[in-house]
N, C-alpha and C positions, 0 to 999 in steps of 0.2 A: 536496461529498463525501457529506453527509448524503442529499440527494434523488438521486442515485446507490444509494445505499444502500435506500432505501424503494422505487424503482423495480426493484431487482431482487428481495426480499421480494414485493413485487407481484406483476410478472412469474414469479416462484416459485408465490404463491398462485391466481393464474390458470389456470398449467398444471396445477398440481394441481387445481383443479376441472374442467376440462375433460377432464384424464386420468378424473377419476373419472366422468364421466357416461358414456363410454364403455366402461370398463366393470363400472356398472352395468347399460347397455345389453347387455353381450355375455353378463353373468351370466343377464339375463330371456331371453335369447333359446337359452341351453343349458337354463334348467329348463323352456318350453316345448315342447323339443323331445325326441323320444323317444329313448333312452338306444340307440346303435351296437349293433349283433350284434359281440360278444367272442368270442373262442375262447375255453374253458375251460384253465383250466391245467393245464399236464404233472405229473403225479407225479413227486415226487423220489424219488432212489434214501433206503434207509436207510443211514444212518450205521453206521459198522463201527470199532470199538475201534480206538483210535490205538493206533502201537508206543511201547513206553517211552521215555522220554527216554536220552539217554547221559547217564553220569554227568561231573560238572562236574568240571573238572581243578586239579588243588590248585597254588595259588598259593604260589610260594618264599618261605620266610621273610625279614623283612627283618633287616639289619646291625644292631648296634648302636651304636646313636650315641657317638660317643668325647667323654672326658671335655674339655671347654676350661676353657682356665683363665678365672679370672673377674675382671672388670675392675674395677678400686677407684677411687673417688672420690676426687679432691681432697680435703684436710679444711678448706683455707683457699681465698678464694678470691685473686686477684692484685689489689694495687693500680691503684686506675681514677686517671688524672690530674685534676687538681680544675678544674672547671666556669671558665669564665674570667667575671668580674666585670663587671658591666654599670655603666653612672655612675648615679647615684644621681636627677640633674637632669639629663633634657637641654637643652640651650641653647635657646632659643626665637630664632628669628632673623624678621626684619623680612614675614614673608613675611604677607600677607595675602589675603584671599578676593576672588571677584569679586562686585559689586554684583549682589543678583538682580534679575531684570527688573520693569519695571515696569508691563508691559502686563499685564491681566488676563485670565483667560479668558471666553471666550464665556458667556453664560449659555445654557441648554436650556430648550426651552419645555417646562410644565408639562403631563402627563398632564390632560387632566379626570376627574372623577370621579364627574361626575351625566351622564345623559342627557337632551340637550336635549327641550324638551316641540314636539310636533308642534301647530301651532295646526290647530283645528279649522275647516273651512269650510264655510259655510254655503250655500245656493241664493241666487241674485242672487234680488231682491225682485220681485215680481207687476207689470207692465205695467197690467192692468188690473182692474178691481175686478168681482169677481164678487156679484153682489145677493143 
C-alpha cells in the first residue's frame, strides 16, 4: 500500500517536471519572437444616466402572535422503583484455568551494533630479489 503510494507521488513529480520544461520551453520561444500585428481597439460608446429605480413595494404587516398559555412544571418528581440487590459473595465454584503452555518462544537474533572491520590486503611477496 505504501510503495503504491510513493510511486504515484513519483509519478506526480515527474510529470510535473516534464510539464514544466515544456513550458519553460514555449515561454523562451514567445519572448524570442516578435510580438503579432493587433488591431487596435474600438471606442466605446459613453455611458448615459441610468433611469431611476422603481420604488420598492411595501411589505404587509405581520399578525400578532396570540397569547399561549404557559406550561408549569411538576413540583415533585414520581417515585423510581428501588434498584434490585446484588449478593454480597458470589459463590466461587470448582471451575479452573487451563495450564499455560509450555513451549517457549523462538528467540530473534540480535541486531549487531558495530561494523565489521574489513582486513586489509596486502601484495603477495616478491619472486625475486632485486640487487
Amino acid at each position: 500500500m505504501a510503495s503504491s503510494k510513493y510511486l504515484m507521488i513519483l509519478t506526480f513529480m515527474a510529470t510535473l517536471v516534464f510539464s514544466t520544461i515544456d513550458t519553460s520551453g514555449a515561454a523562451r520561444h514567445l519572448l524570442q519572437t516578435a510580438p503579432p500585428n493587433m488591431p487596435g481597439l474600438p471606442s466605446l460608446p459613453k455611458p448615459t444616466a441610468l433611469p431611476p429605480l422603481p420604488p420598492l413595494p411595501t411589505v404587509p404587516s405581520m399578525p400578532s402572535i396570540p397569547n399561549l398559555p404557559q406550561p408549569t412544571l411538576p413540583t415533585s418528581l414520581p417515585k423510581l422503583p428501588p434498584l434490585p440487590s446484588f449478593p454480597g459473595n458470589i459463590p466461587v465454584t470448582g471451575v479452573t484455568l487451563p495450564p499455560l503452555p509450555t513451549t517457549s518462544l523462538p528467540t530473534l537474533p540480535s541486531i549487531p551494533t558495530t561494523f565489521p572491520s574489513i582486513p586489509f590486503l596486502t601484495p603477495p611477496p616478491a619472486t625475486t630479489s632485486s640487487p
